[in-house]
Each structure stands twice: as structure tokens, then as C-alpha cells.
DRENVOLO-828571 format. One record per residue (C-alpha): residue in three letters; x, y, z. Coordinates in steps of 0.2 Angstrom, whole numbers, plus 5000, padded with zeros to 4 digits. Example, Ala and Ser with C-alpha at 12.3 -4.5 7.8 and 13.67 -1.06 7.14 Angstrom:
ALA506249785039/SER506849955036/
END
This chain:
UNK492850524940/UNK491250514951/UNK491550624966/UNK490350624983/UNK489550754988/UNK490850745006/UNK492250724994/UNK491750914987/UNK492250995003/UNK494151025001/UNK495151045017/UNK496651155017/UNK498151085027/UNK497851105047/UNK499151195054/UNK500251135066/UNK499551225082/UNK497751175076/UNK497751005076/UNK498050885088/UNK498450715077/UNK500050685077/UNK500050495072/UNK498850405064/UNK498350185062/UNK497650135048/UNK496649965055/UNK495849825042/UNK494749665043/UNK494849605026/UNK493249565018/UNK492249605037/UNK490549655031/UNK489449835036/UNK488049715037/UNK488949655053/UNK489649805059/UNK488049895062/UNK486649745064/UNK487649595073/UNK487749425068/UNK486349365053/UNK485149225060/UNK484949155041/UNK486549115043/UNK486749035061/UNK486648875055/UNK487548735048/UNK486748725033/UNK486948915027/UNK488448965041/UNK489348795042/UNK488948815061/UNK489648695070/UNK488748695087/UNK487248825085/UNK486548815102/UNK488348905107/UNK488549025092/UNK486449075099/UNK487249115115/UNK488749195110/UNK488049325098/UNK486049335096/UNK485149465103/UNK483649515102/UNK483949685093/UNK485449755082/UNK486049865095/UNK486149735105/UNK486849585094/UNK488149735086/UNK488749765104/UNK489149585109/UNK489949575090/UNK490949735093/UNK491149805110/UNK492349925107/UNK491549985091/UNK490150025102/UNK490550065119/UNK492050165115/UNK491950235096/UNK490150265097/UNK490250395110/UNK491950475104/UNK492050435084/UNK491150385069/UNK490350255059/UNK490250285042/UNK489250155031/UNK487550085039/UNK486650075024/UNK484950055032/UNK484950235040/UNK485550315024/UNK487550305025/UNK488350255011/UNK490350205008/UNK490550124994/UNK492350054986/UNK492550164967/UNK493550014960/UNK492549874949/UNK493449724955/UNK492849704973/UNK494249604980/UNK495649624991/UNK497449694981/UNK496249844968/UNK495349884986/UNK496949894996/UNK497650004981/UNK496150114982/UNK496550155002/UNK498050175000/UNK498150284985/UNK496850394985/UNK495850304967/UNK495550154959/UNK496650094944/UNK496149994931/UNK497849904931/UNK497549824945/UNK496749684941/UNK497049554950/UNK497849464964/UNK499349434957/UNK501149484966/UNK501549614956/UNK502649794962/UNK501149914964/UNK501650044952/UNK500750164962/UNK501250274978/UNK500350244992/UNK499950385008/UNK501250285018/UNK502550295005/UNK502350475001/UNK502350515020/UNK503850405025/UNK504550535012/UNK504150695021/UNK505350765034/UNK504550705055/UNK504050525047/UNK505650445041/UNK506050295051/UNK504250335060/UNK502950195046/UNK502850015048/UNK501549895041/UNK501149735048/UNK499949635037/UNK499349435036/UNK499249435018/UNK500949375007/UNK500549514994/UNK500649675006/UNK502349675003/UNK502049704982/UNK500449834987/UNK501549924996/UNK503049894984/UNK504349894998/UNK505749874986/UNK505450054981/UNK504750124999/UNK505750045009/UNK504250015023/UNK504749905035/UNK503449785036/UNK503249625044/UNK503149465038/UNK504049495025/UNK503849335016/UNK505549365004/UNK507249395010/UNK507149545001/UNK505749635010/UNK506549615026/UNK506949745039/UNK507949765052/UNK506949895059/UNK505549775062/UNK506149655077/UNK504749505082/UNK504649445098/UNK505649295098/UNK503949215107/UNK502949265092/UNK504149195081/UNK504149045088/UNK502549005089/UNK502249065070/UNK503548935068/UNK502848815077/UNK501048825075/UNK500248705059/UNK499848865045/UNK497848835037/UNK497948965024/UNK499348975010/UNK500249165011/UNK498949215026/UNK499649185046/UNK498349205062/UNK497849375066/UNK498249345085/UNK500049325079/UNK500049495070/UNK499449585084/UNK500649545096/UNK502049565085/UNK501149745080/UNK500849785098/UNK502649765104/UNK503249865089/UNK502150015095/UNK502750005114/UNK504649985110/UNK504850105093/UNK503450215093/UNK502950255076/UNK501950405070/UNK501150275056/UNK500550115057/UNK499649995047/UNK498949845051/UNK497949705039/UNK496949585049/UNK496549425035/UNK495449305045/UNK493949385043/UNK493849355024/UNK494549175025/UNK493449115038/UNK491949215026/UNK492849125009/UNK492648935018/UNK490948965025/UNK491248965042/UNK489949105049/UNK490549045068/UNK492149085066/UNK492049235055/UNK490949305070/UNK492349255080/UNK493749315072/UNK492749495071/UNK492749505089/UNK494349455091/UNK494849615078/UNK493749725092/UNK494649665106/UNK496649685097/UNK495749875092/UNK495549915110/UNK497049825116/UNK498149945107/UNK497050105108/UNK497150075129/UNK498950055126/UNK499250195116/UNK498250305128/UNK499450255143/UNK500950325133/UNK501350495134/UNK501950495112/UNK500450455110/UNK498950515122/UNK497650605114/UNK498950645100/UNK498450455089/UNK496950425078/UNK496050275073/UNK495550275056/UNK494650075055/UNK493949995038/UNK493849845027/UNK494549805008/UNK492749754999/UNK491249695004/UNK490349525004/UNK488749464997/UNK487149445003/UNK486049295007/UNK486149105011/UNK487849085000/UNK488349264992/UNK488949315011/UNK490649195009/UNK491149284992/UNK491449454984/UNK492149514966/UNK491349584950/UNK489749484949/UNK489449484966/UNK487849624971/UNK488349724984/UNK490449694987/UNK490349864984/UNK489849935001/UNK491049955017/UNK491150055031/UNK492350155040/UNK492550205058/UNK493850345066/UNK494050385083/UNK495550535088/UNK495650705094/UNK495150805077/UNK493650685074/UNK492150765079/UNK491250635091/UNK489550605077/UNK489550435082/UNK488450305071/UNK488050425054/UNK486250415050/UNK485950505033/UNK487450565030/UNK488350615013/UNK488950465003/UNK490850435006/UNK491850324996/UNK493850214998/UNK494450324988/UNK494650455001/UNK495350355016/UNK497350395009/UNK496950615008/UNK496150585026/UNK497550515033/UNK498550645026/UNK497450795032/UNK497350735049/UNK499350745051/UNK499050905044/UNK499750875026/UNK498950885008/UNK499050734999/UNK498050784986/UNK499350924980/UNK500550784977/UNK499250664967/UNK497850774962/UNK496950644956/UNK496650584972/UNK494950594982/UNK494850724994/UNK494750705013/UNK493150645023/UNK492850805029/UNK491750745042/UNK493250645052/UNK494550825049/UNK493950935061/
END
């Protein structure tokens, strides 16, 4: 198994009084590409023709600037007012940082595996709502004495609840989709609820973002847990039917939930300067006039992502220029390293921490 040059710096486990993480939210935007990231919106595609734009005179105004420091900012304010200054950005591929997924599928249930697992696995193969045989970071964690009763996923997608296999982990994660997936340690706001209920769905097995947030958010203020996920999906459907407006959109509004919940979490004393953000995407997207909506095995460049952290034990690098190749694979020992635990002497197969977000 190919392992980077970062990968080969092996952290020992950060002992208690050395670190100061003591809760970490794993954050994705499925399918959301570097290109966007760390350039801004894609004139080529600011149109109806290669974008499906519908009114291109507001799209201009909204998100063209003249420079990609510029058009990035109005994309993602928070990635680059706030992360900038006190994290990291990991994947610009222009100024020679590289994160690339190890699977060879480039699509959404192998990538969330790899994450969440620490390596790609050949079984996975497809989309399909199978058990994951594997055990993610969040399951082995839930495990360990200080984080029973302290994980919860919320996620848009109708297979989280088979990627994270919460018949055997016992996650509680919300929607649940099935009867059987359901946990009474998950309570939505009956407000949320409703309007889920109420509002007309566009995508099979997908709800809005907006409605996962808030559930998300009011989980966090009123059971404070020590590990969190959160799967944001619009990104890649917007992308899949070829709307360029409203992916831009729906990146944004992934920026503005990110800060939301990182001002909230930094006006509760559980979790002030004690919480870090570890922010990333399932795949890639293609490239070009039409490649940009789609991603998989034939698709050039799927491959690439990016990854951005923002806590107390990463050092603040901001945007990596030139740095040592990172890949997927070793998002699920980072988590891990940065609560002080060593996931890779549970799965040594797994990819070793990013060294660079683990101070």
C-alpha cells in the first residue's frame, strides 16, 4: 500500500495534559471540489449552456471576482477569514499540495469508507445499502471509555446509516431512514421535523442541508457530544444535475452552517478552545465544460480533495503551498491522534495521522 511521505511521520498518542482536543467534528460536502475551494467560482462554467445558469448577470455579482483570492472569499468566508488565519488547507493543487482519495472508485460510499476507516477496500464497490463490514474511527471510539453515549452522526444520505453499520455500532444518527436505525438519543426539533415533513423532497434518499444543520446544531447545544459527524449532500446533487448556480450556493451555505456551529461551540464552555474541525469532501469532480457535474472511475481527476482543520493542536499554517502529499486514508488515525488515542494500533493497516494538523 502506497504511503505519503506525511503518512511516514508516526505520532505516538498525546498525552492527556498535552493536548488540548478534547472533541473533535468530522464536517463533509459531498462531491464539493478543491478547484472551488481554493480558486472560487469557474467562469467556464457561469453560464447556461456549461453551468445550467439560470440568470447569469446575478451568479456574476454574487461570486466573480476578479482574482481567486477574491472569488474563494466571497465563495467561502469562513474558510478564508477564519481557517486561514488559525488552520489549514490541505489540497490546492496549483501551489503544490496534493490530497488525493487511495480508493479507485471515486464515488461517495468507497470514499466515506476510506475516511472513516483509515484505507480503501476493494469490497466496496458500490453504492449499494449494504452493512459496512468494516469499523469506522467513530465506532471504535464510541467503544472506548469518555466517548460512550458522547458520538452522533447526522448525514443527508439514506446509506449513512449502512456505512456506519448502526446495527452493530449503535451510533445514533439522524435520519434514520429505517425503524431500525432509530435512536432515542437523537431528539429533532419538532420544528425541523415538521418542515422535513412538510416541505416537497427533490432527491430520492437525500433531505436539504439546511434541515440537517439545524437538527445538528440543536443536538450539540442540548447533549453535547465529544463526536460528531455531519454529511452535507447538496453539493454533489446540485453538481450531478448541472446546476453550477446552485452548487455555488449550496457551498456557501456549507460555509456559513461551518461557522454557525464553530461560533456556537466557542460560546460554550464544553467546548471552547477544547473542539476541533476537521472539514473535507468524499471524491472529487471532473474538470471542463461537462466532466465538473460527474465523478467515478473514468472520470480524470475525481481523485483530488482537500481537507481543512481548525482547533487548538493545529498549528495555524493556513493555505499549504508545496506541502507533502496527504491522502483520505488518513483523516480516521487523525481524528484519533487528536483525542489523544492510536487508532492505528487497533487497525494497523490504517494510514497514519496528518502529522501536520497533530501538533
Amino acid at each position: 500500500m502506497y504511503v505519503p511521505i506525511l503518512a511516514s511521520v508516526l505520532l505516538a498518542p498525546i498525552k492527556g495534559s498535552e493536548r488540548k482536543t478534547q472533541n473533535v467534528f468530522l464536517i463533509m460536502s459531498d462531491g464539493l471540489r478543491w478547484q472551488e475551494v481554493f480558486g472560487g467560482a469557474e467562469e467556464l462554467l457561469m453560464d447556461a449552456k456549461n453551468g445550467g445558469v439560470k440568470n447569469t448577470n446575478a451568479l456574476q455579482r454574487e461570486f466573480w471576482r476578479e482574482t481567486p483570492e477574491a472569488r474563494r472569499e466571497v465563495l467561502l468566508p469562513f474558510f478564508w477569514t477564519e481557517i486561514a488565519k488559525r488552520g489549514q488547507l490541505l489540497g490546492n493543487q496549483k501551489k503544490g499540495s496534493v490530497v488525493n482519495i487511495t480508493n479507485d472508485r471515486k464515488f461517495s460510499y468507497p470514499g466515506y469508507n476510506e475516511v472513516l476507516t483509515g484505507l480503501a477496500d476493494p469490497r466496496v464497490d458500490s453504492n449499494a445499502k449494504r452493512l459496512n463490514a468494516n469499523v469506522t474511527v467513530f465506532e471504535w471510539l464510541h467503544g472506548r471509555r469518555g466517548f460512550r453515549g458522547k458520538a452522533a452522526v447526522f448525514a443527508t444520505w439514506d446509506v449513512f446509516p449502512y456505512i456506519f453499520n448502526i446495527e452493530r455500532s449503535r451510533l445514533p444518527i439522524w435520519p434514520a431512514w429505517n425503524p431500525r436505525f432509530e435512536s432515542p438519543d437523537i431528539q429533532v426539533p419538532n420544528s425541523v421535523a415538521a418542515l422535513m415533513r412538510d416541505t416537497t423532497q427533490i432527491w430520492e434518499g437525500v433531505i436539504f442541508d439546511s434541515f440537517l444543520f439545524h437538527a445538528a446544531l440543536d443536538h450539540v447545544k442540548r447533549k453535547k457530544p465529544r463526536l460528531l459527524f455531519l454529511g452535507f449532500g447538496e453539493t454533489d446533487e446540485w453538481a450531478h444535475a448541472g446546476r453550477y448556480d446552485h452548487y455555488l450556493t449550496a457551498a456557501r451555505q456549507v460555509d456559513q452552517f461551518i461557522r454557525r456551529l464553530w461560533e456556537t461551540v466557542q460560546s460554550m464552555s464544553q467546548y471552547r478552545d477544547k473542539t476541533t474541525f476537521l472539514i473535507t469532501a468524499d471524491h472529487g469532480r471532473g474538470s471542463g465544460p461537462s466532466e465538473w457535474k460527474d465523478h467515478g472511475e473514468k472520470i480524470a481527476g475525481a481523485e483530488g480533495i482537500w481537507i481543512a482543520a481548525i482547533g487548538p493542536d493545529t498549528p495555524a499554517l493556513g493555505e499549504r503551498t508545496h506541502a507533502a502529499a496527504a491522502t483520505q486514508s488518513q483523516i480516521a488515525a487523525t481524528i484519533a491522534a487528536l483525542l489523544g488515542e492510536d487508532y492505528g494500533s487497533a487497525f494497523p493497516k490504517a494510514a497514519a495521522p496528518i502529522a501536520d494538523l497533530v501538533k
